[in-house]
N, C-alpha and C positions, 0 to 999 in steps of 0.2 A: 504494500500500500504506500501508496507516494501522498505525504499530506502537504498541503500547498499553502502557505500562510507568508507567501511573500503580498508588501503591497495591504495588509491589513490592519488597517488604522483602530483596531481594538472593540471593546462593544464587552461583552459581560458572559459568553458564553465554553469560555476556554474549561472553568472546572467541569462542566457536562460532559464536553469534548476529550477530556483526559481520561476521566471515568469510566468511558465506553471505551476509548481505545487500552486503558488497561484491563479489561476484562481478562481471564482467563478462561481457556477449556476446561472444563468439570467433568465434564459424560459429553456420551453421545444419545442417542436415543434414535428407534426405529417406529414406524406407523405400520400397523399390522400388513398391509397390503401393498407396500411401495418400497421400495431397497435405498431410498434414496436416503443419506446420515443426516442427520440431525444434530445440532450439536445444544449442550447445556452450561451457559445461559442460551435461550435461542439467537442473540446478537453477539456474535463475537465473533472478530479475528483471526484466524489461524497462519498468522505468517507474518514474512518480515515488513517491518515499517521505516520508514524516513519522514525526514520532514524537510519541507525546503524553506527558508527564511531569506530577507535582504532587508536592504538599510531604509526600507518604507514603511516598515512595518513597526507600529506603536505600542503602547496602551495594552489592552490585551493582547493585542499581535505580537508583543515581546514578552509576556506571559506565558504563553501558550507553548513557543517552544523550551524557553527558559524549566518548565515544568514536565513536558514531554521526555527533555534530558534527564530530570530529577525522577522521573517514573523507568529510565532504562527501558523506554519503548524505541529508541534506533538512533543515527546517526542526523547531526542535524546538518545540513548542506546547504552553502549559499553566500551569502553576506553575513556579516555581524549588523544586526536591529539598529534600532533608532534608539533604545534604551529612555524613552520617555513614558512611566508608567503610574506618578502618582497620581491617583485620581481625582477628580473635584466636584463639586457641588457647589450652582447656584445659590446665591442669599437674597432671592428679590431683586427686582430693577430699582435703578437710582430712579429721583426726578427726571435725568434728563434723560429715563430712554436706556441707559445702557445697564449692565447687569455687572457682578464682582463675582470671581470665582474663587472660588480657596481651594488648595492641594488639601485635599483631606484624607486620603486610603493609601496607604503606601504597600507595598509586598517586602516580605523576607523572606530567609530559608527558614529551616526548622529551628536551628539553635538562636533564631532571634536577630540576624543580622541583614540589614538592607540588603537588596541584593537588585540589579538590573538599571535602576534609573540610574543616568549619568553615564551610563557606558554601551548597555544593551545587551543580547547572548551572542554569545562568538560561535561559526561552526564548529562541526568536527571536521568537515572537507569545504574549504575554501573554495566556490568556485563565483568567478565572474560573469557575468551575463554583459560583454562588451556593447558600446552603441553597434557597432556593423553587424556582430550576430546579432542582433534583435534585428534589425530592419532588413536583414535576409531573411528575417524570419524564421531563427535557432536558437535554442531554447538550453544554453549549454547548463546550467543549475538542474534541470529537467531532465536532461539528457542522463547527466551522472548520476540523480536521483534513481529513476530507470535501471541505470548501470549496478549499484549497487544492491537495488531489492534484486537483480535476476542471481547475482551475486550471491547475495543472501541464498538464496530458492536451491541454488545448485551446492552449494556447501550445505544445508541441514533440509534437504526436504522433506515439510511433517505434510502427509494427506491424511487424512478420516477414515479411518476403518472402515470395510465395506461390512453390510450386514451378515452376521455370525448366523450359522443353523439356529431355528429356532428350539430352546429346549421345549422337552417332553417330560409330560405333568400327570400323567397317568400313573396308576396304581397300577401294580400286576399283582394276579391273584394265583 
């Protein structure tokens, strides 16, 4: 899975987003009449991830991967972020029309210590997206992201159990 979070100026949905993409496989499970696997939870991942990041991305957009890294869900690829993440809240409009924001939400890690505004998250593979590949229309961030989930796939590949015999629940007499 290629997660794409370049370019996103933030918004409040990254803990959801981490959530789901940390799930784990539990079981599988089968429907009496179809072979097809199932897996337990029914939403969940079976494979390698990345994420691609660059220097557009804010607010939660530097969130998101900054935390992806902290969950060991894969390699982050791209630019180092924008690193601007305190968050703010309106107090009302002045008289004339205009509004005052204050920095009020700030992010840390676990032991308590600020962590991302001011700097941003750095990849794990640096790569640049030049002006002349973009308006050829190549996508090299993309590219390598691609490159190393097939990477992934061919070093450890997990498929799903195909459905087992069904046991037998009868008594013999």
């Amino acid at each position: 899975m290629v997660v794409d979070v370049r370019g996103n100026g933030g918004g409040n949905v990254s803990q959801m987003l981490i959530e789901r993409l940390r799930r784990e496989l539990l079981g599988t499970e089968f429907a009496r009449r179809d072979s097809y696997t199932g897996t337990y939870p029914g939403a969940v991942f079976y494979g390698p991830k990345v994420c691609l990041i660059n220097e557009t991305s804010a607010s939660d957009g530097d969130i998101f991967p900054y935390m992806f890294k902290q969950a060991g869900l894969g390699p982050l690829i791209g630019k180092r972020t924008w690193g601007g993440v305190v968050g703010i809240s309106g107090h009302g409009p002045l008289i004339d029309g205009g509004t005052v924001f204050v920095p009020e939400f700030a992010t840390a890690s676990v032991p308590g210590q600020y962590v991302i505004e001011g700097h941003g998250v750095d990849p794990d593979i640096a790569v640049e997206n030049d002006a002349a590949a973009v308006i050829d229309g190549k996508d090299p961030q993309l590219d390598r992201g691609i490159a190393e989930v097939l990477k992934a796939m061919d070093a450890a590949s997990r498929k799903l159990p195909g459905r087992s015999a069904d046991p037998v629940k009868t008594l013999k007499r």
